[in-house]
N, C-alpha and C positions, 0 to 999 in steps of 0.2 A: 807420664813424665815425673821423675823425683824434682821436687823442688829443692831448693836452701832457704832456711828460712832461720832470720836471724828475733831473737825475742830477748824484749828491755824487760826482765822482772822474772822471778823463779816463783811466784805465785799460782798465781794465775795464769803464767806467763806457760808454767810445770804441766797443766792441766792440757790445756790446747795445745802443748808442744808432745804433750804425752800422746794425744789423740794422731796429732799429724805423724809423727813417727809410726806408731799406730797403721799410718795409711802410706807408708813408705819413703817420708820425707825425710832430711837432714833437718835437725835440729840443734841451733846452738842459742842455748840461754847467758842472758848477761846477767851476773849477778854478784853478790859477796864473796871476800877469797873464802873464807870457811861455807860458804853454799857451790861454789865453784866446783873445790875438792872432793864432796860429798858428789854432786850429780858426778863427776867424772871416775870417782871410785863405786860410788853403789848404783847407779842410775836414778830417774825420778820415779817414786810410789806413788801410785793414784788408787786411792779405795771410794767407790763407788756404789751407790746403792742400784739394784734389777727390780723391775716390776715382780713382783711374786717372787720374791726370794727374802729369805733372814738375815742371810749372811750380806756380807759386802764383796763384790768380788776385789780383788787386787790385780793389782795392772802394774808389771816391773817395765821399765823402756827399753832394759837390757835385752829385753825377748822380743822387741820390734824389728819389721824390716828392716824401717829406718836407723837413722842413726841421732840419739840426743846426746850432747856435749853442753858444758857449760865452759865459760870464760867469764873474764875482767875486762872493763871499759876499756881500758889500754890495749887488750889482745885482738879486737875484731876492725876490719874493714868495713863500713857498710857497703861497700861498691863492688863488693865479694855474693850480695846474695839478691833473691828473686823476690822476694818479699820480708818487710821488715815490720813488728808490730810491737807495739810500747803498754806492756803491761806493768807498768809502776805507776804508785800514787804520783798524782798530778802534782806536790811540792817537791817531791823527791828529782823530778827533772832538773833543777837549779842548783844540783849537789856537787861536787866537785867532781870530776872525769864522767860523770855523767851528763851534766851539761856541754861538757865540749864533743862526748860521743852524740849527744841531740846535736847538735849543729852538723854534724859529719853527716849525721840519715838526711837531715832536710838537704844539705849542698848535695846527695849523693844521687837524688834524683830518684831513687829506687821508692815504689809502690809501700806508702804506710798505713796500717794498720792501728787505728786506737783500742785497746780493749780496756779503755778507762771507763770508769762511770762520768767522769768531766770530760768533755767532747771537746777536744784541744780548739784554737783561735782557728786553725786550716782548714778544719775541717766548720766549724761556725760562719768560714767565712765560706761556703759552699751555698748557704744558705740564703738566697734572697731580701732584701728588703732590710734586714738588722743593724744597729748602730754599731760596727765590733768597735769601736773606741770606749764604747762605754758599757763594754762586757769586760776589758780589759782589768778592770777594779777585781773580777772575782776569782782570778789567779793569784796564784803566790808571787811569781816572775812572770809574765805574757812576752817577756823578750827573747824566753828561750826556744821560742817559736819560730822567730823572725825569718830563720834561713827558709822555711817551708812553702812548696807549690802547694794551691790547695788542690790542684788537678790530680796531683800523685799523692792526694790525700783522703783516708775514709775511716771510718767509724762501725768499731762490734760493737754493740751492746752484752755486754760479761753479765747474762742471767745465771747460770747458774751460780747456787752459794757454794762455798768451800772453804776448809779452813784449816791449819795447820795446827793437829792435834799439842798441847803445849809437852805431852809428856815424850812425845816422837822424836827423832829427826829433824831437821830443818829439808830434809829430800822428802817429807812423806806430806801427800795433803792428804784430804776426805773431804769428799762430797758429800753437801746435805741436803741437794737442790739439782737433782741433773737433768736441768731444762738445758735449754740451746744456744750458741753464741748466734747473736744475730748482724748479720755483717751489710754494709751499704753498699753499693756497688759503686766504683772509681767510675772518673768522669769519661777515659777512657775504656774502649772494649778488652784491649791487649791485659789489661791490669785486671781487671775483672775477671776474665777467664781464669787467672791465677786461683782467684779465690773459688771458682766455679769447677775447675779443677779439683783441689783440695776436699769442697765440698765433696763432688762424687766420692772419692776416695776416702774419705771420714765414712759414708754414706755407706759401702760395700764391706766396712771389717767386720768381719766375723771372728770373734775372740775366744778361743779353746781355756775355757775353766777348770782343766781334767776331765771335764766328763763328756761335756760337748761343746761346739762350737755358738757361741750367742750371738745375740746384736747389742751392741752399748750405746747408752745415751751420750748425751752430750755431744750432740753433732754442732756444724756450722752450715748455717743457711745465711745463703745469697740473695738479698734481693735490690730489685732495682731501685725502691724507692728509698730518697735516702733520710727520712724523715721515720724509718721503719725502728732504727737505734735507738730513737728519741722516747718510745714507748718505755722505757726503763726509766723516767724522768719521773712519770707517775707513780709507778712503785717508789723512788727513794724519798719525794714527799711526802705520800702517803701513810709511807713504814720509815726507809732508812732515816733521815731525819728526825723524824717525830721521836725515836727512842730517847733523845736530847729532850731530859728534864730539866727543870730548875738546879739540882742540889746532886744525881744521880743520873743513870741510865734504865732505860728498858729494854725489853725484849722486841723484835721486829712483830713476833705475834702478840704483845700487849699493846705497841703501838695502835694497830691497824684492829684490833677486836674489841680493846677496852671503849670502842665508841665507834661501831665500825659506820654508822651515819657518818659522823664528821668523815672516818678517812674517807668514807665513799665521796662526799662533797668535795674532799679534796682533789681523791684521786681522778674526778671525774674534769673537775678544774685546770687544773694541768694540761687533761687531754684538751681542756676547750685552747690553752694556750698552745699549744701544739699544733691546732687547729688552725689557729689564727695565724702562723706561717709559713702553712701551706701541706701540713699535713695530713692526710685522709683517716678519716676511723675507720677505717679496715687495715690500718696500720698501728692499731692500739689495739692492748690486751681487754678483754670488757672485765672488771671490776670483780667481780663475782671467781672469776679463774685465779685472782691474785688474790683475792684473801684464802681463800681457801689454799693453796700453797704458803701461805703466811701463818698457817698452820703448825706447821712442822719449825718456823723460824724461834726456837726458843731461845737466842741469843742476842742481843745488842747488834746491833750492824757495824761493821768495821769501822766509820766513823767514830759512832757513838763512843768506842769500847777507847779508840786513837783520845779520841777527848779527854777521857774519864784517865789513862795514862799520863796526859800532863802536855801530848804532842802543841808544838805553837803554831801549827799550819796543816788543815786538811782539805778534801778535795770540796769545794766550793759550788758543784751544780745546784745544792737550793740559792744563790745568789745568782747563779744563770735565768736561771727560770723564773725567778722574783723579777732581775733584769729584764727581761725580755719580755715578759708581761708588763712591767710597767710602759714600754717602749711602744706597746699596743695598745695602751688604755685598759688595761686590766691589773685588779689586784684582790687579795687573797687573805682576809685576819689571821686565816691561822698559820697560812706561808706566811707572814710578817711573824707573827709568834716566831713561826718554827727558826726564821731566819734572824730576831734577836737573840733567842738561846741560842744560838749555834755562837754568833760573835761575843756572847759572855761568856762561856768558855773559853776561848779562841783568846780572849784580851785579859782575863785572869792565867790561863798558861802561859802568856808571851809575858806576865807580868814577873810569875815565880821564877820566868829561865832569863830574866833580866834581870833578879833580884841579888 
């Protein structure tokens, strides 16, 4: 069965919509007019890296079963499709036509998707035992939430990296990382199948490179527990944060190598938080798998780099985790480090765009 499948962001959003179409689905991305015109005129570019190969293959959408389209907040219905999934930075929901298209997915009832690194309040609040009033601090807005079931609510973890080459298009991404999205299963069966569906079908393309047919990474895997997203928590303590110096940025692999004791302390810390509300270690990465892909990360993490531009608002999960740790009687020096540099930044850029 083709799904419809409507996606908040041309990023990331480009990637897994690339993949689904890919797998025979309609695809409509929401995004900027000048990112709108481009996917509708040229389709989305996806360059990817193959086990044993040099090159990158390229992946046009134009050449998919399916179908990818992009639109404007104002152009889509959310009550029009089968699944809906929010691939923008977590401040960016508070933005003007984008906040009132977020209220229309939550009233709309339809099965959502996070493929945020910040695991929206609906989905937080799926989770057992948590104060969510006093997670509320680590959002930009937590009101743009309000309308949301957390039952027709769930969470991918967006491992793989990618990133829009700066000399490209705004339609081309490149993969630097083509691990897997790891998706939680809705509290409902009917919803789940959606993504179990999808999965298969991600699962079975076989992609003709001219010469012959392959298999491509970057699948979506289903599973049931929903504490399984939450493994990307560790890596972005470990690495994505930690690139947030005093004065500068680092690299995600100077982060995580310049002292990989500490990250391991950290990263293993995390998991024990993670632990602690109910998560299993067979649902966490072991340490050793992640640095060694942290390898290949020679650049600043998308935070980091959002910072180092001057942005006044990024995505906040090292205040989750600090949060939520504290909430259980744990805490962390260098999560506190990590999570003061991150708010001196954050209060010198909201200082120079008030200035």
């Amino acid at each position: 069965m083709a799904y419809k499948i409507l996606i908040m962001g041309a990023s990331y959003g480009s990637l897994l919509g690339t993949k689904m179409a890919l797998a025979g689905h309609d695809i409509n991305l929401v995004c900027l007019p000048a990112e709108v015109e481009l996917f509708n005129s040229s389709g989305a570019h996806v360059r990817m890296p193959i086990r044993g190969r040099d090159d990158l293959v390229h992946i046009d959408s134009r050449n998919s079963p399916g179908k990818l389209t992009a639109a404007g907040t104002a152009d889509v219905n959310p009550a029009d499709y089968d699944l809906i999934a929010l691939a923008m930075q977590e401040p960016q929901y508070r933005a003007p036509g984008v906040r009132e298209l977020l209220d229309a997915v939550g009233k709309s009832g339809v099965p959502c998707m996070s493929i945020m690194n910040m695991p929206p309040l609906p989905f937080l609040k799926r989770i057992p035992g948590l104060d969510y009033d006093g997670l509320k601090k680590c959002f930009t807005d937590h009101t743009v939430w309000d309308s949301f079931d957390p039952a027709v609510f769930t969470l991918c973890s967006p491992d793989p990296q990618a990133f829009r080459p700066p000399e490209e298009e705004l339609n081309v991404l490149q993969v630097a990382l083509p691990t897997n999205f790891k998706a939680a299963a809705f509290e409902k069966e009917e919803h789940t199948k959606i993504l179990r569906d999808i999965q298969a079908d991600i699962e079975a393309i076989r992609f003709n490179d001219g010469t012959s047919e392959i298999e491509l990474p970057v699948k979506l895997k289903v599973h049931d527990s929903i504490f399984v997203p939450l493994a990307k928590w560790m890596m972005l303590l470990a690495g994505n944060y930690r690139c947030v110096q005093a004065d500068d940025m680092r690299s995600i692999k100077d982060a995580v190598h310049s002292n990989l004791e500490l990250s391991k302390s950290v990263y293993n810390w995390v998991g024990e938080v993670c632990r602690a509300i109910g998560a299993d270690e067979a649902d966490q990465v072991p340490f050793e798998k992640y640095a060694n892909a942290a390898v290949g990360l020679a650049k600043p993490s998308s935070a980091a780099r959002a910072l180092l531009a001057g942005v006044p608002n990024i995505e906040r999960a090292d205040c989750v985790v600090q949060t939520i740790a504290a909430q259980k009687g744990m805490q962390n020096d260098t999560v506190d480090e990590t999570v003061a540099a991150v708010d001196k930044w954050l209060a010198a850029n909201r200082e120079k765009a008030n200035a």
